[in-house]
C-alpha positions as CSV (number, residue, x, y, z in Angstrom):
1,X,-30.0,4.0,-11.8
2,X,-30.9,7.8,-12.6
3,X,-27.9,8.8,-14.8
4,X,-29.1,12.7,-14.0
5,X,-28.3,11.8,-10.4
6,X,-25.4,9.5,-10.7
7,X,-24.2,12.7,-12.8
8,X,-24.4,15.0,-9.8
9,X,-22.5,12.7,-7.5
10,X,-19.6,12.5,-9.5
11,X,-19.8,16.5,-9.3
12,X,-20.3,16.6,-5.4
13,X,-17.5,13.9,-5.5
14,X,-15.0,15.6,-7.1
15,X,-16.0,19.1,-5.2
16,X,-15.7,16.7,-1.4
17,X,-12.5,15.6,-2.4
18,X,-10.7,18.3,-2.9
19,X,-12.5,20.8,-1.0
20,X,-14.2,19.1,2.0
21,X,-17.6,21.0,0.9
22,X,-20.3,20.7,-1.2
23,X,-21.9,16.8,0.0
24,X,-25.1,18.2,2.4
25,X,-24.7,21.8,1.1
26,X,-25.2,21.3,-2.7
27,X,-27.0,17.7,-2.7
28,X,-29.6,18.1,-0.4
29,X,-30.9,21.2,-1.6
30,X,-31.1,19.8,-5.3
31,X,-33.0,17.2,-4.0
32,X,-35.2,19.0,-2.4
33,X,-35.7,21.0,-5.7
34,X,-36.3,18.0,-7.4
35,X,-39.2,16.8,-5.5
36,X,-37.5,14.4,-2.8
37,X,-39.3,14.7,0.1
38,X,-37.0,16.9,2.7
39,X,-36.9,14.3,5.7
40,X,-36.1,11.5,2.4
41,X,-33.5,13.9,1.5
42,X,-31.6,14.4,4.1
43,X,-31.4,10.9,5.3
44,X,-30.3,9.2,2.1
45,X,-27.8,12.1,1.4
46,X,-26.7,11.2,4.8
47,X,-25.9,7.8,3.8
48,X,-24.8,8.2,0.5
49,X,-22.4,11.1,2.1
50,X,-21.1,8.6,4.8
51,X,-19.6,6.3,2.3
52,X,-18.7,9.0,-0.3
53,X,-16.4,10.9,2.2
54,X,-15.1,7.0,3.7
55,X,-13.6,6.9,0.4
56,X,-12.2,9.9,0.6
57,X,-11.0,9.7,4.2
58,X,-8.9,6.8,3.6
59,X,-7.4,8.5,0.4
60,X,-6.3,11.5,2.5
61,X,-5.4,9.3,5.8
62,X,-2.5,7.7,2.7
63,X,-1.5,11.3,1.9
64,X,-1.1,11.7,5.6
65,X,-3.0,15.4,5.6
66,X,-5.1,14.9,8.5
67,X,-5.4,15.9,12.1
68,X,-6.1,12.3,13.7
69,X,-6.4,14.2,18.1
70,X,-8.3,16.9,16.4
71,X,-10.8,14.6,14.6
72,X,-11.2,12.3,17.5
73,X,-12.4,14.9,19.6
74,X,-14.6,16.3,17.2
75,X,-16.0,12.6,16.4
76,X,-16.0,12.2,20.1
77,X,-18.8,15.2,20.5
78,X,-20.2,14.9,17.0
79,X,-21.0,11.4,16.8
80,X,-23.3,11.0,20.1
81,X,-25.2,14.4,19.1
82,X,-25.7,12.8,15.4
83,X,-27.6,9.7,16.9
84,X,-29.5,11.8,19.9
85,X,-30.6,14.3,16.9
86,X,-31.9,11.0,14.4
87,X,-33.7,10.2,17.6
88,X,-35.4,13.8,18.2
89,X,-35.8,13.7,13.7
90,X,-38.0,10.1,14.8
91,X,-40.0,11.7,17.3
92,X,-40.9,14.9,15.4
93,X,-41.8,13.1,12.5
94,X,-44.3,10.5,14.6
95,X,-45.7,13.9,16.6
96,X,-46.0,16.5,13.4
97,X,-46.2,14.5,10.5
98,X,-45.8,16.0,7.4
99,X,-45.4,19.4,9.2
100,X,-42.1,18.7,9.6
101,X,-40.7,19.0,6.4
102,X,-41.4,22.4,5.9
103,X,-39.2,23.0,8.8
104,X,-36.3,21.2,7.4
105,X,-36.7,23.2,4.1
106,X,-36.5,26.5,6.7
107,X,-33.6,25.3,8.3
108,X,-31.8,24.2,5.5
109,X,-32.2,27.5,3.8
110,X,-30.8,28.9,6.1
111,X,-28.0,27.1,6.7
112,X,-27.2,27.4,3.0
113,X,-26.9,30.7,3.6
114,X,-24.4,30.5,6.8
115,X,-22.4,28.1,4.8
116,X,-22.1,30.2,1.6
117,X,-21.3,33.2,3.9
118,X,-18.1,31.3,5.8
119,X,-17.3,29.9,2.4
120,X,-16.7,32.7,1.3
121,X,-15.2,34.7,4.2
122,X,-12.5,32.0,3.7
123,X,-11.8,33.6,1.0
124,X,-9.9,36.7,2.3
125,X,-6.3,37.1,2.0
126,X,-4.2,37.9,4.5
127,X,-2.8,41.6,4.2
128,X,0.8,41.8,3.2
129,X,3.8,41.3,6.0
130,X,1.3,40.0,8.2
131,X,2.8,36.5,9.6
132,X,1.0,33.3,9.3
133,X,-0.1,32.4,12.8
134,X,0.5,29.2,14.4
135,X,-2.1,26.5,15.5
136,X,-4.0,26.2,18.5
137,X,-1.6,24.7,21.3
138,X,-3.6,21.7,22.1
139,X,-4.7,22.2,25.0
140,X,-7.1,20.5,27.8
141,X,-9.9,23.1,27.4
142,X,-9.2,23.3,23.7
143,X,-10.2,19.8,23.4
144,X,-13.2,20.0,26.4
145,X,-14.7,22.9,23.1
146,X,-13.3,20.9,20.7
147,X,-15.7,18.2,22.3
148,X,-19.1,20.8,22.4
149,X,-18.4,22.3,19.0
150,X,-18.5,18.4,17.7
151,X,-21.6,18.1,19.4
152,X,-23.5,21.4,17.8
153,X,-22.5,20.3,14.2
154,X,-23.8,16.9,14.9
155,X,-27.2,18.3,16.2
156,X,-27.6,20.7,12.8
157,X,-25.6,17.5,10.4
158,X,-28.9,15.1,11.9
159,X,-31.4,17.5,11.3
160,X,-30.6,19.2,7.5
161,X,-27.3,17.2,6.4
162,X,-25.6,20.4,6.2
163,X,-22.4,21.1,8.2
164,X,-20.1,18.3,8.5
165,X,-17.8,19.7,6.1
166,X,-18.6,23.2,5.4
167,X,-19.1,24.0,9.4
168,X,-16.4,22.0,10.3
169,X,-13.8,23.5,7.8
170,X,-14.5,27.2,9.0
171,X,-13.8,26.0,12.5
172,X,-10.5,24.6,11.7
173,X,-9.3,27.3,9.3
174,X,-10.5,29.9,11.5
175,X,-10.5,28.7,15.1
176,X,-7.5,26.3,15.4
177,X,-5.6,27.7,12.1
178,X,-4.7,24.4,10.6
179,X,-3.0,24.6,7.1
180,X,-5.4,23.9,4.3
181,X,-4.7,20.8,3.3
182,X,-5.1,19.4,6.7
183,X,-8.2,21.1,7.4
184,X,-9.5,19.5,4.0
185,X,-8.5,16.0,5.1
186,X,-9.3,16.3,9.2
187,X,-12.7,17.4,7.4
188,X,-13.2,15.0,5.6
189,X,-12.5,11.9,8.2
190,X,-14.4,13.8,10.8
191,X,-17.5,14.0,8.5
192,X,-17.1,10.6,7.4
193,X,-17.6,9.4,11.3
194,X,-20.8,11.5,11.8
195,X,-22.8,11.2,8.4
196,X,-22.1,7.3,9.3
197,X,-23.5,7.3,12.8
198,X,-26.9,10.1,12.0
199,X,-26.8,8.2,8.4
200,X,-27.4,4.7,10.0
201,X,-29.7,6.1,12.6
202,X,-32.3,7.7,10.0
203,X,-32.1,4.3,8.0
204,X,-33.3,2.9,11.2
205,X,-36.1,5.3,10.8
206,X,-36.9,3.7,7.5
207,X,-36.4,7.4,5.9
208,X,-33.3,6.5,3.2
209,X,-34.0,5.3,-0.3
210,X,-32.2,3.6,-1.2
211,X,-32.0,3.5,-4.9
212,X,-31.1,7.0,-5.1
213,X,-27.7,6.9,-2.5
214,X,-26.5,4.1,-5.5
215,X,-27.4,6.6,-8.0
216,X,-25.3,9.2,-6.0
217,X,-22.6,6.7,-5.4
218,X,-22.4,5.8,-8.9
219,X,-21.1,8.9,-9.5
220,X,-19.3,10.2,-6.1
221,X,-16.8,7.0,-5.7
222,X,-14.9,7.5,-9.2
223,X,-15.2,11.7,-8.3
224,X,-13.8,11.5,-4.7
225,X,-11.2,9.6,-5.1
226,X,-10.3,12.2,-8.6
227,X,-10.7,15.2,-6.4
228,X,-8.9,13.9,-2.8
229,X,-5.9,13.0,-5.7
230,X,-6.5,16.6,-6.8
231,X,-6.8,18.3,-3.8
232,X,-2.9,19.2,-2.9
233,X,-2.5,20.3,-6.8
234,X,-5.5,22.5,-7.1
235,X,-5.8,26.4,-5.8
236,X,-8.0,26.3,-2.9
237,X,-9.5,29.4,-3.1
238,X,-10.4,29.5,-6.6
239,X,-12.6,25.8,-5.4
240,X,-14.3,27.1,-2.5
241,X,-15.2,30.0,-4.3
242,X,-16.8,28.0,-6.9
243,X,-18.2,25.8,-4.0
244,X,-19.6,29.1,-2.5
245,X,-21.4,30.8,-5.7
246,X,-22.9,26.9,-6.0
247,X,-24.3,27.3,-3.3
């Protein structure tokens, strides 16, 4: 086991826990950096983010801060998408070859920078004597976009890693105006469900290696469970700012 590594999931661990951020968005680039292959990247992270935020879904499912209609619809679009996109990862890779990790890199950069950007903008402050709105009624068409918006994170999750948490937790802050600790924990389950399915599917591929998701488990097991304990204690916007100049 690569200590270095196994250090850098306890890190991401902690960060997932508490925040719902920081799995694709920080350990996929660092990766990359390192000299992983992109496509090897972004499957094993997959993987080794799967079991990482498992842990921390059932720790937050206990603490009863999740969503459960919200993330079923999400899973219901996000999971199918996640698969299709392995698929469409398989065939690139048999048609392009080695062209297609440059194009990973490219869309991982700039997803990094999307992510930073709504990281941030979560960040705001609501002006004084404004009220707190309330949540989304729940709807029938609210779930039929609930559904799609699943389905576009899964397509982008498959392809760079990126989005399951980060995406997801600017959609419910910002589109269906959850309280934080919910959308922490509904992010957290929802990612859990779609890093499995596309995680599985590139292992299919024969892109995961193995030995580096246990070095990143090593680490992100003990650190997820620390930072989902964490999470209603800690101020959330002095984490996701940290999570955002990370990145």
């Amino acid at each position: 086991m690569d200590l270095g590594i196994s250090l850098l999931g306890f890190v991401v661990g902690v960060l997932v826990g508490m925040t719902g951020v920081g799995s694709g968005s920080v350990v996929t680039p660092v990766l990359i950096l390192a000299g992983i292959r992109p496509t090897v990247a972004v499957a094993s992270d997959l993987l080794y983010a799967a079991i990482t935020k498992g842990v921390g879904a059932i720790q937050h499912i206990r603490q009863g801060s999740v969503h459960l209609p919200l993330v079923f619809y999400l899973s219901l679009g996000s999971v199918p998408a996640g698969l299709l996109g392995a698929k469409l990862f398989t065939d690139l890779e048999r048609g392009i070859g080695p062209a297609l990790d440059v194009w990973v890199t490219r869309m991982v950069a700039v997803l990094l920078i999307v992510v930073a950007a709504l990281t941030l903008l979560g960040l705001r402050r609501p002006r004084a004597g404004r009220p707190q709105k309330p949540p989304v009624p729940w709807t029938g068409s609210v779930k039929l976009l609930t559904v799609l918006a699943g389905a576009g994170v899964g397509l982008l999750v498959s392809f760079t890693s990126i989005g399951s948490g980060s995406l997801v937790a600017a959609l419910l802050l910002y589109g269906y105006r959850l309280p934080v600790g919910q959308v922490v924990g509904s992010d957290i389950v929802q990612a859990a469900f779609l890093a499995g399915a596309a995680g599985l599917a590139h292992a299919a591929g024969g892109r995961v290696d193995y030995w580096l998701v246990g070095s990143l488990l090593l680490g992100s097991i003990p650190g997820v469970l620390m930072g989902s304990f964490l999470c209603p204690r800690m101020p959330q916007r002095a984490l996701r700012g940290a999570v955002a100049m990370a990145i």
